[in-house]
N, C-alpha and C positions, 0 to 999 in steps of 0.2 A: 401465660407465655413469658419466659424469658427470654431477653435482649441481651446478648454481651454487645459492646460499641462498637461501630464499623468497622469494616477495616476499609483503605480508600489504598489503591497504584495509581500515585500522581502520576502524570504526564505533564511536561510544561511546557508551552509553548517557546519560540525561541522571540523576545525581543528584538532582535538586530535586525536592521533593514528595512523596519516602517517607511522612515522618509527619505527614498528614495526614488529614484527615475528609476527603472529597467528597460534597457533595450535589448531585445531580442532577436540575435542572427543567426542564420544557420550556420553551424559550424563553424563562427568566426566569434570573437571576442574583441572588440577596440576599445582603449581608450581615449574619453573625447576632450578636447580640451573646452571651457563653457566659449570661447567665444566661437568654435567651429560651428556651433550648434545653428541651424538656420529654418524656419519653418519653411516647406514649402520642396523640400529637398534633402538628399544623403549631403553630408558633409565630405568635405573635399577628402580628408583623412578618411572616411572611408570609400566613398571611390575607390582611392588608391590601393586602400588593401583587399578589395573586391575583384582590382583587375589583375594585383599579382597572385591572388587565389585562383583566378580563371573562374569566377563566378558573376553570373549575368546580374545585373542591375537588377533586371525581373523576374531574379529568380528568391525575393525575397520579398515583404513587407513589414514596415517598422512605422510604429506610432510610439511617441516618446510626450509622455504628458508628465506634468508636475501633482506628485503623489497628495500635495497638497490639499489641492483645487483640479480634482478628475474631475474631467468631461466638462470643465469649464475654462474657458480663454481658448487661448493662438494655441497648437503643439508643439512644441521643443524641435520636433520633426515631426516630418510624415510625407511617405513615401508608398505608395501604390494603396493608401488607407482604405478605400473603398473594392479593393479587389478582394474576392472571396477565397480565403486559403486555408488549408488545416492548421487548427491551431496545433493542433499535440501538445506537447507540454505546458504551455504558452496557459490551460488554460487553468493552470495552477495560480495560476495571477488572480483571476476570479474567486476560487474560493475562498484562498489566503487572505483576501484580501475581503471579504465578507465574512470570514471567521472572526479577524481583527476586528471587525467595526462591530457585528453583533456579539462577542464574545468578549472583544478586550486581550493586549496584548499578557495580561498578568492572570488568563484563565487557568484552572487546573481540571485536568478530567480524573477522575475518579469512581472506582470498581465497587460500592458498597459488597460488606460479603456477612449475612446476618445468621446469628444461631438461636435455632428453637429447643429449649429441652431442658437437660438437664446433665452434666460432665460426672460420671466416676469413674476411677482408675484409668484414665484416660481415653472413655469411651462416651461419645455422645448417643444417649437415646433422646431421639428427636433428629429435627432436618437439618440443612443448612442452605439460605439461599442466596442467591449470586445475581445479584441484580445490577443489568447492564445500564449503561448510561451511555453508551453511544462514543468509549475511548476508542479511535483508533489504532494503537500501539498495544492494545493487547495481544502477546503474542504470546509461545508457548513459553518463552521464559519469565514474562513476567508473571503470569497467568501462575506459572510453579511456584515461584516467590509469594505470590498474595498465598496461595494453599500452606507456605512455610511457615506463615504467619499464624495461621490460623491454629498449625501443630503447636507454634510458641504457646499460643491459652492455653495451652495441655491438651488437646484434643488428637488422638493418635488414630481413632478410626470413628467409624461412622456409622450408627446401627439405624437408620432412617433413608431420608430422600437428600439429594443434591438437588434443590432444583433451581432452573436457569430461569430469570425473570428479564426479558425481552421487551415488556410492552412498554417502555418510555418511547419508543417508535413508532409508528400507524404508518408502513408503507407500503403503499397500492401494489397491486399486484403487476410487477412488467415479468415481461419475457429475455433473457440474461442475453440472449442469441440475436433480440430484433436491431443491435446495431450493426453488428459485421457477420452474426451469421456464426460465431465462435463463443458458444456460452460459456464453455471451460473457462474462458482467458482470465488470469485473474483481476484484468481489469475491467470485465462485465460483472464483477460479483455485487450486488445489490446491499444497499445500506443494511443495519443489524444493528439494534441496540446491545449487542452483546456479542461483537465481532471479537472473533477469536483469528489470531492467524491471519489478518486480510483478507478471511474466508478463505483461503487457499492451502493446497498439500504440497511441500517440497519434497522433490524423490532426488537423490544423492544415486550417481552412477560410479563404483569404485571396481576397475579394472582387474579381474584377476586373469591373470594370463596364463597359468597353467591350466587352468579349467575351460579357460576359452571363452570364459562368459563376462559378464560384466555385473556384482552385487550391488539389488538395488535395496536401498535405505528409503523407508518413508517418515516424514516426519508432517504435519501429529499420523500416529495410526490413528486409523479408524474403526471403529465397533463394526464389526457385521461386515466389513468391504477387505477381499480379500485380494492383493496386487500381488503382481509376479516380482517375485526374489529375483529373480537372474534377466539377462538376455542377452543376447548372443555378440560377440567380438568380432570387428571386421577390419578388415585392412584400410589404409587410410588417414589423413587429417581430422583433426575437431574441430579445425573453425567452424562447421556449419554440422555439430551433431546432430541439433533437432529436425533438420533435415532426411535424418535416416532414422530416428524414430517418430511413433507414432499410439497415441492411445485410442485401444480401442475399447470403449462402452457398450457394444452391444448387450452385456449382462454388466449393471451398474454393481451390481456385488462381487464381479470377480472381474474385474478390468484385464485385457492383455494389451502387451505391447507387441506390436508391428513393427520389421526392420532389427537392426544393429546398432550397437555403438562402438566407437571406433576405438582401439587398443590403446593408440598413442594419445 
């Protein structure tokens, strides 16, 4: 069996912002000066701008530690710390911040992509295999980029197997729905050494108004799943499209959609 050498789609992490405090408010942004800062309490500067927000006191909570020495000493602040609230985003802080410790902030992720066989005239007999390692930023454009790479060795078509190599992952079996109840979301989609896309489909709604309908664009396709091209135009605003449509999966090979999307 011949090996030609990897090929690797870096990913790099971003350095900036290790040692740093974050505080997090809803919908507000302050600058603090360090002496404002008081454990035990908001600081006076933001009071102030909580109350010309017209936002309650408790309608927020904020722990402010040093990025240093987490979860050790006094807090910088802390303000309703023991009250239980959704984090949402907030809980980006955890991972990021366990990525950096187990990974390092100078990690690189990388796509290995290995050839079996043998090259003539620009055709491989034998496989090619794509072995995942767990990048999250694989997406359809890079993912096309590593395949370009791979035409540079001269390789132009492919008389064999593509195959996806997954198993750097061992993850248990959950159910994508048992959070909210919405397994579509793409934020239930479950870990994947070999995440493609975020695991998720973008569908693009491009208005034609002589036809009355609305062309829909899916991006990646998918083998064997066939989506509705069109759906119907309605009168109306877009602030809240996804409001008036709706997918429906009754047959996961041919999804329809439910409702309109609005002209304007």
């Amino acid at each position: 069996m011949a090996l030609l050498p990897p090929l690797a789609w870096l990913t790099r992490w971003s350095q900036q912002g290790r040692r740093r405090c974050v505080l997090g408010l809803a919908g507000l942004a302050v600058a603090l000066p360090l002496h404002a800062l008081a454990a035990g309490g908001l600081p006076a500067t933001v009071e102030a701008a909580l109350q010309r927000a017209q936002v309650p006191r408790d309608a927020l909570s904020v722990v402010v530690m040093p990025v240093s020495s987490p979860g050790k000493g006094t807090p910088l602040i802390s303000h309703r710390a023991q009250v239980l609230v959704n984090p949402a985003s907030l809980m980006k802080l955890v991972t990021t911040s366990v990525a950096l410790d187990q990974l390092g902030p100078a990690f690189t992720w990388s796509t290995p992509v290995y050839v079996e066989g043998t090259v003539r005239e620009g055709v491989l007999q034998g496989n090619v295999y794509l072995r995942g390692q767990g990048d999250p930023r694989l997406g359809v454009e890079r993912l096309w980029l590593l395949l370009r790479r791979l035409q540079g060795l001269g390789i132009q078509r492919i008389e064999g197997d593509i195959v996806l190599d997954r198993s750097a992952f061992e993850v248990p079996a959950r159910d994508p729905g048992g959070f909210d109840g919405e397994p579509l979301r793409p934020y239930n989609a479950t870990p994947d050494a070999l995440l493609v896309n975020f695991k998720s489909v973008l569908m693009h709604f491009v208005p034609d108004r002589s036809a009355q309908v609305a062309r829909v664009h899916v991006e990646p396709p998918l083998a064997g799943v066939q989506f509705p091209t069109t759906v119907p135009l309605s009168a109306g605003d877009c602030l809240d499209y996804r409001a008036g449509l709706r997918l429906e999966w009754q047959d996961p090979l041919q999804p329809r959609f439910g409702g309109s999307y609005p002209a304007s």
